[in-house]
N, CA, C and O atoms as a Tinker XYZ file with bonds, in Angstrom:
   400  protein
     1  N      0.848000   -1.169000    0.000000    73     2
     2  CA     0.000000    0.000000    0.000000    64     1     3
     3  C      0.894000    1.233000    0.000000    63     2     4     5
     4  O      1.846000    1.197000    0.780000    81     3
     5  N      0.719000    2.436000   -0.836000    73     3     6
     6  CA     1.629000    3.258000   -0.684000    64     5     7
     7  C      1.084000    4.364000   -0.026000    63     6     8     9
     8  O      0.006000    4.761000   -0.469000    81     7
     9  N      1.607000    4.999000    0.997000    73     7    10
    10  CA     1.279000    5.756000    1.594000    64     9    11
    11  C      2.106000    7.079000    1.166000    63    10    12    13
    12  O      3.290000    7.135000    1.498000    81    11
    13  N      1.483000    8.223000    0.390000    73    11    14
    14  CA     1.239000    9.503000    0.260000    64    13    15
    15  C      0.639000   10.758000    0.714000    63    14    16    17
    16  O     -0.104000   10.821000    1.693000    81    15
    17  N      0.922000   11.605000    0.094000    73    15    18
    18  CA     0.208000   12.964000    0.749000    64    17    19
    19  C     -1.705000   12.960000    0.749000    63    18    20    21
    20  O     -2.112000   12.866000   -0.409000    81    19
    21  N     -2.670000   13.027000    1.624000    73    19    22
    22  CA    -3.693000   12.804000    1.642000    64    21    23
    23  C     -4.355000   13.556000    2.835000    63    22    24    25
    24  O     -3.579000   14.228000    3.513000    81    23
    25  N     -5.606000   13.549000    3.180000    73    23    26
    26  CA    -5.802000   14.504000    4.166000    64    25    27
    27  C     -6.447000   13.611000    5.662000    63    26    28    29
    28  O     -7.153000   14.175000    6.497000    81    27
    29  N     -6.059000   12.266000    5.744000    73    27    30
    30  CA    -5.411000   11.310000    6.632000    64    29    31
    31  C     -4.235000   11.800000    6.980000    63    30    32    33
    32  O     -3.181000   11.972000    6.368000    81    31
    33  N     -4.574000   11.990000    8.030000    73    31    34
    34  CA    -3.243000   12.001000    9.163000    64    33    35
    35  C     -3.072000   11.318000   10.469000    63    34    36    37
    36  O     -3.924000   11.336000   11.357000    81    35
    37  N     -1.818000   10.659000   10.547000    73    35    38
    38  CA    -1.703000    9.819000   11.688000    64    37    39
    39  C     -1.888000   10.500000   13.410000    63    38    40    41
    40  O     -1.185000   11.481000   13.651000    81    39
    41  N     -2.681000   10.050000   14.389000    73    39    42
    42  CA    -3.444000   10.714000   15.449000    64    41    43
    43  C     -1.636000   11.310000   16.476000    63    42    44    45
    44  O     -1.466000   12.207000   17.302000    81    43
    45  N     -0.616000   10.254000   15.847000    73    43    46
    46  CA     0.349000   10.403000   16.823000    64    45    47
    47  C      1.295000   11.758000   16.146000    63    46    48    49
    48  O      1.864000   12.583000   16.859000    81    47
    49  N      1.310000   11.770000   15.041000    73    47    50
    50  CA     2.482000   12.165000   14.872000    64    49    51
    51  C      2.201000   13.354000   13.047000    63    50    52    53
    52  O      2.989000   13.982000   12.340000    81    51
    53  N      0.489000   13.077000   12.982000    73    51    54
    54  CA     0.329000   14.334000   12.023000    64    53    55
    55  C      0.780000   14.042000   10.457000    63    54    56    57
    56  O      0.651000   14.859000    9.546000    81    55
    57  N      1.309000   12.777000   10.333000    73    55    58
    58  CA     2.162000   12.246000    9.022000    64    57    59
    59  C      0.979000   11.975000    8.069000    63    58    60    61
    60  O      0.078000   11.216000    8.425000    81    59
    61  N      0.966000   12.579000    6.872000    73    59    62
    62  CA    -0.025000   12.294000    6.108000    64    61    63
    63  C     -0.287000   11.103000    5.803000    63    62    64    65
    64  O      0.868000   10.688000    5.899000    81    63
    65  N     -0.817000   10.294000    5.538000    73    63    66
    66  CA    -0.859000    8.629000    4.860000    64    65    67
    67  C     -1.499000    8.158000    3.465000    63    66    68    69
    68  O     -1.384000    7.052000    2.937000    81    67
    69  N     -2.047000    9.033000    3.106000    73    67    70
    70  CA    -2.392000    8.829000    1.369000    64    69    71
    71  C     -3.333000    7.629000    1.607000    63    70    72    73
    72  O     -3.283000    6.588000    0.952000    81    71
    73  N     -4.157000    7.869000    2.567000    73    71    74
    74  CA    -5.464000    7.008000    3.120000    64    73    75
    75  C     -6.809000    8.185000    2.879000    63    74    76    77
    76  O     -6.625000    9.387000    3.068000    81    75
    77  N     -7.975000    7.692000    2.495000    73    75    78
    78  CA    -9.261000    8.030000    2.094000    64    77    79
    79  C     -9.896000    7.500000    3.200000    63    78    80    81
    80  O     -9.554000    6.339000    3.420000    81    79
    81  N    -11.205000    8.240000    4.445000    73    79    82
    82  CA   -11.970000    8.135000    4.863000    64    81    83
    83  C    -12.855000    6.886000    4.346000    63    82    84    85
    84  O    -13.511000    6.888000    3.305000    81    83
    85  N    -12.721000    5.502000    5.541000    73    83    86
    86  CA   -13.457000    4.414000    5.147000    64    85    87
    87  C    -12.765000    3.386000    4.467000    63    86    88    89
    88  O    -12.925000    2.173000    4.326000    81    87
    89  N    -12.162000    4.012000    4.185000    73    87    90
    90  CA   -10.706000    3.021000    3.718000    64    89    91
    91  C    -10.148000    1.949000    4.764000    63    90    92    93
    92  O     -9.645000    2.173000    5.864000    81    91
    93  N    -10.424000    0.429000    3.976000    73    91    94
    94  CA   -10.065000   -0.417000    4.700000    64    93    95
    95  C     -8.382000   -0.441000    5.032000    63    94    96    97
    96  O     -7.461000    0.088000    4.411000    81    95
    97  N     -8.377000   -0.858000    5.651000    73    95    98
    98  CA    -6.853000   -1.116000    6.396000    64    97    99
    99  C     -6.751000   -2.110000    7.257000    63    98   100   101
   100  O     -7.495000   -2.132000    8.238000    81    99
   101  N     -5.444000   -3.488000    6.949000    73    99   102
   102  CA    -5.194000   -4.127000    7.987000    64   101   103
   103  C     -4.817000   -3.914000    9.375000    63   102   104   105
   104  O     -3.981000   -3.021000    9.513000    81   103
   105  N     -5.278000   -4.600000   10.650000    73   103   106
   106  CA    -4.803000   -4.520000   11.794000    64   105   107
   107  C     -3.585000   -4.243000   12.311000    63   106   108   109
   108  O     -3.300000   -3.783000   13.417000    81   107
   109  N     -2.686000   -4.661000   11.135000    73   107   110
   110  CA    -1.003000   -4.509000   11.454000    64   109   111
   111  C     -0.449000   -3.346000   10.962000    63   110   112   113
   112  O      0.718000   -3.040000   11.206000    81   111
   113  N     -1.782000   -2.130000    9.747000    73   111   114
   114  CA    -1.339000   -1.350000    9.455000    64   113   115
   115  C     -0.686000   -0.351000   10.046000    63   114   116   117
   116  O     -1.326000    0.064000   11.012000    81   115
   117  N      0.824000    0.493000    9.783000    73   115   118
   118  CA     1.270000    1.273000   10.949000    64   117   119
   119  C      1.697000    2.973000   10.281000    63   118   120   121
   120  O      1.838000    3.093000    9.064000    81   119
   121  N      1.792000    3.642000   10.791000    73   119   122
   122  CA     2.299000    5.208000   10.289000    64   121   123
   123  C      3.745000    4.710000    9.943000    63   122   124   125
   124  O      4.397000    4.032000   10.737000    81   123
   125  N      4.250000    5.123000    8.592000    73   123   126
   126  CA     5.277000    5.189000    8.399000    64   125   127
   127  C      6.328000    6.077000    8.727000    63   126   128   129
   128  O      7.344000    5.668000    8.166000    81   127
   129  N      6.551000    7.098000    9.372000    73   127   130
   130  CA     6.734000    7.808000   10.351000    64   129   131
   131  C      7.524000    7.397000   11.692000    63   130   132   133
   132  O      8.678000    7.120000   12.019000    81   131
   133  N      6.001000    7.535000   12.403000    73   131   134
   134  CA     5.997000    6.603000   13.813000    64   133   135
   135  C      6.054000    5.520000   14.304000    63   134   136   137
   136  O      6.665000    5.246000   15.337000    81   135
   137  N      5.426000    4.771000   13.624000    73   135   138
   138  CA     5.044000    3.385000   13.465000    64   137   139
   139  C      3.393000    3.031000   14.662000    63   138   140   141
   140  O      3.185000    1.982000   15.271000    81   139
   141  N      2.734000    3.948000   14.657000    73   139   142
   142  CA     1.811000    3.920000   15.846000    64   141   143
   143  C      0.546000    3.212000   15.015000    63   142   144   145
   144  O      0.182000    3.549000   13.889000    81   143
   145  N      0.066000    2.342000   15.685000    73   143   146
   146  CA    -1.115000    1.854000   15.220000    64   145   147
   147  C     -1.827000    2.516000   14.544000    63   146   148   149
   148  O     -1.958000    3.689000   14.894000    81   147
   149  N     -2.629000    2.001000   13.214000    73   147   150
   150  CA    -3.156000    2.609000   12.428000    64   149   151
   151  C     -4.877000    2.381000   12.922000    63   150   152   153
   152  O     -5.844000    3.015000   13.346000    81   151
   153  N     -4.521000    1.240000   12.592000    73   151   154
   154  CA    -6.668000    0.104000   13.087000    64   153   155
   155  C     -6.295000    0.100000   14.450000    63   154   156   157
   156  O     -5.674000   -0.864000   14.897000    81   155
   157  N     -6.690000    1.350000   15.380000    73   155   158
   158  CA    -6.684000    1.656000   16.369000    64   157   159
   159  C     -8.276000    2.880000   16.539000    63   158   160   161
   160  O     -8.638000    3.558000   15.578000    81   159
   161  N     -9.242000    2.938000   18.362000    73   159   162
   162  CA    -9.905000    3.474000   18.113000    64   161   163
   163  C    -10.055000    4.959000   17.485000    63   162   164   165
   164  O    -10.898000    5.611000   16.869000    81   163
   165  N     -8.768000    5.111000   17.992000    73   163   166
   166  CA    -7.970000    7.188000   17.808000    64   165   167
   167  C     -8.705000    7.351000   16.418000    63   166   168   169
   168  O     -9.552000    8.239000   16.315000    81   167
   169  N     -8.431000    6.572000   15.399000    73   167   170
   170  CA    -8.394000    6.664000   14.215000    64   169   171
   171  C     -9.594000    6.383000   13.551000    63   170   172   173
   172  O     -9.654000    6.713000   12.367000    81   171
   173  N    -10.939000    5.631000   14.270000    73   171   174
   174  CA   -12.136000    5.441000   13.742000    64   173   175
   175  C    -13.172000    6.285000   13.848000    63   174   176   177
   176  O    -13.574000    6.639000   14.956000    81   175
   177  N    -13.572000    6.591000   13.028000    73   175   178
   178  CA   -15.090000    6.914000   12.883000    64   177   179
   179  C    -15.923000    6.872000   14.013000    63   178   180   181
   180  O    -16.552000    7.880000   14.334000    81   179
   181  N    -15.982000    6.136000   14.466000    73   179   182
   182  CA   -16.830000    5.922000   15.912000    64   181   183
   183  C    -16.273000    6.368000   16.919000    63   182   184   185
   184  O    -17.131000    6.915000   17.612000    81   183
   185  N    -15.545000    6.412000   17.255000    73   183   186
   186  CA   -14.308000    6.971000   18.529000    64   185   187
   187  C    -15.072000    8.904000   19.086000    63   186   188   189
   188  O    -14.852000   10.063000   18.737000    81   187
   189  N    -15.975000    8.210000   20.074000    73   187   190
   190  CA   -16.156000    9.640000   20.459000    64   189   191
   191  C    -15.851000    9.224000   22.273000    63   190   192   193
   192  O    -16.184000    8.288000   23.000000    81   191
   193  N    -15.182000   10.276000   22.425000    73   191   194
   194  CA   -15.218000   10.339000   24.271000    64   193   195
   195  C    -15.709000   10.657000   25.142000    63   194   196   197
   196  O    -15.402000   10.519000   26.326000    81   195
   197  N    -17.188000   11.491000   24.303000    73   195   198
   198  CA   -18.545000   11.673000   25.279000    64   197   199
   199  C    -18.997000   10.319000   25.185000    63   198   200   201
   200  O    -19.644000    9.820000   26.106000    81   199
   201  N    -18.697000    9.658000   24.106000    73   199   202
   202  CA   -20.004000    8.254000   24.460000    64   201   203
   203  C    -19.523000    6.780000   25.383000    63   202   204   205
   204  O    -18.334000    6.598000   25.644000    81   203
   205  N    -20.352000    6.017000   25.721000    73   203   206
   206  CA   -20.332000    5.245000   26.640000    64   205   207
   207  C    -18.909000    4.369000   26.015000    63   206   208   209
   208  O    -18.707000    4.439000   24.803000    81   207
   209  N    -17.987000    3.584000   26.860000    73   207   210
   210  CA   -16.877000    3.502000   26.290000    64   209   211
   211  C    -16.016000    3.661000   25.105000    63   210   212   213
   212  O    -15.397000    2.903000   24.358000    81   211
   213  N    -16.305000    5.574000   25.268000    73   211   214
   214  CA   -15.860000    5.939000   24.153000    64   213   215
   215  C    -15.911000    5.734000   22.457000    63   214   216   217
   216  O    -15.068000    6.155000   21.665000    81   215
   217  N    -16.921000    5.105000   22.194000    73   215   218
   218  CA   -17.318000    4.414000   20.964000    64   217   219
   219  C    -19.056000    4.764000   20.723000    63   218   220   221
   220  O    -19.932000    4.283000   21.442000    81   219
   221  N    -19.319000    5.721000   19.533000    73   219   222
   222  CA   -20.350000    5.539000   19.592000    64   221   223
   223  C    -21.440000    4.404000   18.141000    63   222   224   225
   224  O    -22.532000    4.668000   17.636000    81   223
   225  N    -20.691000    3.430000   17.951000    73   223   226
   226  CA   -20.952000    2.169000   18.069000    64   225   227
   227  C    -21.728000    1.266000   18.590000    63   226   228   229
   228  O    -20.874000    0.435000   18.898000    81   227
   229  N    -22.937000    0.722000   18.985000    73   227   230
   230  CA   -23.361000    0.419000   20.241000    64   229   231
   231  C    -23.025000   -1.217000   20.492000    63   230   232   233
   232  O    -23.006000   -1.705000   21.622000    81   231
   233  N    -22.801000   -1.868000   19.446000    73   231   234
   234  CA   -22.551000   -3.297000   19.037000    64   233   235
   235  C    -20.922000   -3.330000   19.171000    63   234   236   237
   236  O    -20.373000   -4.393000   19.463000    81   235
   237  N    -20.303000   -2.359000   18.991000    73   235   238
   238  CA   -18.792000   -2.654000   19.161000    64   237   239
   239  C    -18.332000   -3.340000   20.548000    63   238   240   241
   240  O    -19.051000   -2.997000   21.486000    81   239
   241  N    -17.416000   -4.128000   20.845000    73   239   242
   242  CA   -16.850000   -4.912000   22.112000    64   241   243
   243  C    -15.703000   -3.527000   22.726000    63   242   244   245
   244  O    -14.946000   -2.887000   21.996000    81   243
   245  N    -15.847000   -3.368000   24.028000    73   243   246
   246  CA   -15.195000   -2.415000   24.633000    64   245   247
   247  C    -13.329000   -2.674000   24.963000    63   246   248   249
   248  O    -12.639000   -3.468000   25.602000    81   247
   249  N    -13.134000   -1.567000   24.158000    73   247   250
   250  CA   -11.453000   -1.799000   23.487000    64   249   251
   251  C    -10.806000   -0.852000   24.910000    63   250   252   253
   252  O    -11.388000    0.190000   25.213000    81   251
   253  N     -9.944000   -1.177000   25.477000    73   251   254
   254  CA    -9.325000   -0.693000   26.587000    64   253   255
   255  C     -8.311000    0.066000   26.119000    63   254   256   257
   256  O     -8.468000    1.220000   26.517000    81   255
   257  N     -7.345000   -0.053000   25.458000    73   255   258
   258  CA    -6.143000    0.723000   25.323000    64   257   259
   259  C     -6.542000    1.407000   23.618000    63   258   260   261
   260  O     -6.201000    0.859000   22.570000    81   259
   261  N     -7.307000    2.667000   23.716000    73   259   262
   262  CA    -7.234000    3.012000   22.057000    64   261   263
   263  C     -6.468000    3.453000   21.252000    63   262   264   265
   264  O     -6.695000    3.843000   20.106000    81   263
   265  N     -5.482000    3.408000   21.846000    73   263   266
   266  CA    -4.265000    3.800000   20.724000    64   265   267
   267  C     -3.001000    2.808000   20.312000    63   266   268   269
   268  O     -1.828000    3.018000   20.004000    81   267
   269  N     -3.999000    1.368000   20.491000    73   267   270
   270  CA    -3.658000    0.346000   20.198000    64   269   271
   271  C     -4.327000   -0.663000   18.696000    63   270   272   273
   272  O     -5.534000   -0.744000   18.469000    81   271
   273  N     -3.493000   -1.189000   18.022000    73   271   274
   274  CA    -4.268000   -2.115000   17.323000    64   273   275
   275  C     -5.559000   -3.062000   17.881000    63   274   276   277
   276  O     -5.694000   -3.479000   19.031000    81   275
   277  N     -6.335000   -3.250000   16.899000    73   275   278
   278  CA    -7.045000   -4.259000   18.131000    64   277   279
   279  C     -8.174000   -4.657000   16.664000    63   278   280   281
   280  O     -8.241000   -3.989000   15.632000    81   279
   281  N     -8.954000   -5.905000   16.980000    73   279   282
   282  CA    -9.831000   -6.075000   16.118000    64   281   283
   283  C    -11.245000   -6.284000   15.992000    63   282   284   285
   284  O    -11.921000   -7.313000   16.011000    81   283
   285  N    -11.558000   -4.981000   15.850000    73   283   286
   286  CA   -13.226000   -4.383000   15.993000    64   285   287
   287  C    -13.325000   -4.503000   14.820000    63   286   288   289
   288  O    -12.507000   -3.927000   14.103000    81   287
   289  N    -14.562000   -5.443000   14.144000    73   287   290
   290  CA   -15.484000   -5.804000   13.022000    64   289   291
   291  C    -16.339000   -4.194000   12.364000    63   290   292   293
   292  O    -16.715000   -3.889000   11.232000    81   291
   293  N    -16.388000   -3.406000   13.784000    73   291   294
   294  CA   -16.863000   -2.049000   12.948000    64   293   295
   295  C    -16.132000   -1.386000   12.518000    63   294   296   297
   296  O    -16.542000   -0.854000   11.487000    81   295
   297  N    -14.633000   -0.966000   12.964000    73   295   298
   298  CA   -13.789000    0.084000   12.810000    64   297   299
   299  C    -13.717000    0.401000   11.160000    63   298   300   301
   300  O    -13.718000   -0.299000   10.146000    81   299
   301  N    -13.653000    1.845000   11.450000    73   299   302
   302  CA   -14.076000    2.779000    9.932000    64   301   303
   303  C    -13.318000    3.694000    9.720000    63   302   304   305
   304  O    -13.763000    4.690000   10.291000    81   303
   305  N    -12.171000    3.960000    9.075000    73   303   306
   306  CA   -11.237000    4.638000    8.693000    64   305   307
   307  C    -11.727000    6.086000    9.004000    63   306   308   309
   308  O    -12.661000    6.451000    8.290000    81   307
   309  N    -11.129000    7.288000   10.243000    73   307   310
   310  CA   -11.647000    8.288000    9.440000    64   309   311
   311  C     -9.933000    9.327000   10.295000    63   310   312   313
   312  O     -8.909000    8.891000   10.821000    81   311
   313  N    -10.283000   10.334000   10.102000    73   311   314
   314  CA    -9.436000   11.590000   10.662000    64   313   315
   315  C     -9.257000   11.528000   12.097000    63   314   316   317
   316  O    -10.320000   11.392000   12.703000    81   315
   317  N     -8.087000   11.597000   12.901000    73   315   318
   318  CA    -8.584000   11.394000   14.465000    64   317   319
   319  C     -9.068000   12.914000   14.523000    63   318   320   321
   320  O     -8.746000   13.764000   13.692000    81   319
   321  N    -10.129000   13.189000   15.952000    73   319   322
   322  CA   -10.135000   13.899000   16.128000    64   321   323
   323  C     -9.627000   14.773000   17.376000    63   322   324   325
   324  O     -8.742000   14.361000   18.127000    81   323
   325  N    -10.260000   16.009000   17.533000    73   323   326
   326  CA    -9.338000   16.477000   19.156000    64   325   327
   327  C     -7.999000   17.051000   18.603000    63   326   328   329
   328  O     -7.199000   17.460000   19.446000    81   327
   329  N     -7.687000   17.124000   17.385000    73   327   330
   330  CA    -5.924000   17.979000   17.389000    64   329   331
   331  C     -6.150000   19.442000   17.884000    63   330   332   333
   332  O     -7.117000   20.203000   17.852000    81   331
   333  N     -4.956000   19.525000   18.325000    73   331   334
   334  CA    -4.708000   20.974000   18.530000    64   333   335
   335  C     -5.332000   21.694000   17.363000    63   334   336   337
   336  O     -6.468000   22.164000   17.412000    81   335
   337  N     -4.469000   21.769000   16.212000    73   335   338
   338  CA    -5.127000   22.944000   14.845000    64   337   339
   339  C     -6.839000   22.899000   14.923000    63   338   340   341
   340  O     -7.513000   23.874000   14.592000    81   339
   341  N     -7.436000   21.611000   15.412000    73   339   342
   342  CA    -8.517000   21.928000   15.359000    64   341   343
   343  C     -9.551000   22.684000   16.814000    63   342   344   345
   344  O    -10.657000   23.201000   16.974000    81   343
   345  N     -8.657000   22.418000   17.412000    73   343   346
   346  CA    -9.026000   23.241000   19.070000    64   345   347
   347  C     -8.938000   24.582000   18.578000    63   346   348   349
   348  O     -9.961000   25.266000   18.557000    81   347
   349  N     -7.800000   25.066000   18.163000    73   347   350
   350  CA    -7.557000   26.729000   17.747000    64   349   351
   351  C     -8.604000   27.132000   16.784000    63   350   352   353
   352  O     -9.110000   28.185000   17.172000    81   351
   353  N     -9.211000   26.641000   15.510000    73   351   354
   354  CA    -9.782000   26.982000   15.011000    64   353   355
   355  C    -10.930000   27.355000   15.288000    63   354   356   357
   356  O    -11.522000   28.349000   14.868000    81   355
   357  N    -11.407000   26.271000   16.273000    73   355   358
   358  CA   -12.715000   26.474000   16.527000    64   357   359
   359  C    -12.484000   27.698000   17.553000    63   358   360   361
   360  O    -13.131000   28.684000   17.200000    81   359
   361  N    -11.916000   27.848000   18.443000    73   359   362
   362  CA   -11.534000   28.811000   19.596000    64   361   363
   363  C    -11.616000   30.425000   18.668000    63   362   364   365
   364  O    -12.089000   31.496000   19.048000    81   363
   365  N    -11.060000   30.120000   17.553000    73   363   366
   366  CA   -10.912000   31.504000   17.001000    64   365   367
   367  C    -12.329000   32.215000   16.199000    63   366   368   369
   368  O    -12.679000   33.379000   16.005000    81   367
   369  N    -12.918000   30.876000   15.859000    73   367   370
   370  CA   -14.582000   31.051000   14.913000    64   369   371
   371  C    -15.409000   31.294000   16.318000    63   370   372   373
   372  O    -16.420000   31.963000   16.104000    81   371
   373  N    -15.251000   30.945000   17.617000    73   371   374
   374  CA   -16.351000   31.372000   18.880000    64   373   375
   375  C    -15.704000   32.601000   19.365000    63   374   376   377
   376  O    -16.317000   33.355000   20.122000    81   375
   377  N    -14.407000   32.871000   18.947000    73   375   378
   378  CA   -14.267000   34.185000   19.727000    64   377   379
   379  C    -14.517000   35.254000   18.389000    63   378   380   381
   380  O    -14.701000   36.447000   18.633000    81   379
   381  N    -14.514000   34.820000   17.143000    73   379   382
   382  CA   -14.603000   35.980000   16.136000    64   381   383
   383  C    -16.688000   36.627000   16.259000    63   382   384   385
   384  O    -17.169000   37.722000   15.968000    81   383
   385  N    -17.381000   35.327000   16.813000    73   383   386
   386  CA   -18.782000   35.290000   16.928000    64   385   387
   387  C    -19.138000   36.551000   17.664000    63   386   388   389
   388  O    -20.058000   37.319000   17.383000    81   387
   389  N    -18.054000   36.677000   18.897000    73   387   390
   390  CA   -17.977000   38.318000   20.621000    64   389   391
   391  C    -17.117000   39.430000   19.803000    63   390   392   393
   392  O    -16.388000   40.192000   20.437000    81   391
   393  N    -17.173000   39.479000   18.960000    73   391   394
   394  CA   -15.967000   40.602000   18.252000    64   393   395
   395  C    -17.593000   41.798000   17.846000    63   394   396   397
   396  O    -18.789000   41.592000   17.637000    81   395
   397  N    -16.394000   43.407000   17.938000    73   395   398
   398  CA   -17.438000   44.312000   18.133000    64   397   399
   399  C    -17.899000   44.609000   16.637000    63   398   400
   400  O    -18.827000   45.389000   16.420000    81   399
């Protein structure tokens, strides 16, 4: 699989991966980079940390370490979320909302 410039980025380390949203990927897949688990929850679609073990999934089996490989039958390729660039942005669109 060749991993290129794409707007997938690895949750550890920001490395682009020339991966498409939903895009299957093996369990052993890793950042070429870092080498940090790829089919990990950080990295799925479902992976929210308001929801009940963090997965909002309801059929998924409860994965303990998510920034680990592991093998969930749902996991769904997407963008991690929670980065910094995206904390600032939003911080800057709620404070541009109080501007005179």
């Amino acid at each position: 699989m060749s991993l290129v410039e794409s707007g997938i980025k690895c949750y550890n380390c920001s490395q682009s991966l020339g991966l498409n949203p939903g895009e299957n990927i093996g369990r052993q897949e890793e950042c070429p980079q870092c080498y940090a688990s790829l089919h990990c929850c950080t990295m799925c679609t479902f992976y929210d940390t308001s929801a009940y073990n963090d997965c909002k999934e309801p059929m998924a089996n409860r994965v303990l370490e998510k920034e680990k490989a592991n093998f969930c039958d749902f996991f769904k390729l997407s963008a991690p979320s929670g980065g910094g660039d995206d904390k600032n942005s939003l911080l800057d669109a709620a404070n541009s909302l109080f501007k005179d």
